[in-house]
C-alpha angles and dihedrals in degrees: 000000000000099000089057087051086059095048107052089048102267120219089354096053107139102015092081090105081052108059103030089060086045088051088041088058100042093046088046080052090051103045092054096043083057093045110251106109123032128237089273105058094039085061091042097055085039099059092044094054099055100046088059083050094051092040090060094046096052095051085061096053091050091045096055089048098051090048087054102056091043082063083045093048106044095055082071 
């Protein structure tokens, strides 16, 4: 039971988009404040990164509604 907790992420199942892109835009900050990349490609990255972020997010939210109104729905 507890290796297929592992497995299938554990306590974190499900966040890995988010950290990762947390991780992705903090990595892009600190790379610029030490010198290797310039301004543009920080935001670049940035912005990418947190479109992925909000994309995810948003997919969530759509699929709960719509769950939501088959339930509805399907009363009738």
């Amino acid at each position: 039971m507890r290796l297929q907790k592992i497995i299938h992420g554990g306590f974190l199942a499900g966040h890995r988009t988010y950290i990762l892109s947390g991780l992705g835009i903090v990595s892009a900050v600190v790379s610029y404040l030490v010198g290797d990349t310039d301004l543009f490609l920080t935001l670049q990255s940035v912005f990418t990164l947190g479109g992925i972020y909000f994309l995810r997010k948003s997919g969530e939210t759509k699929r709960k509604s719509y769950a939501r109104n088959t339930k509805e729905i399907s009363k009738h």
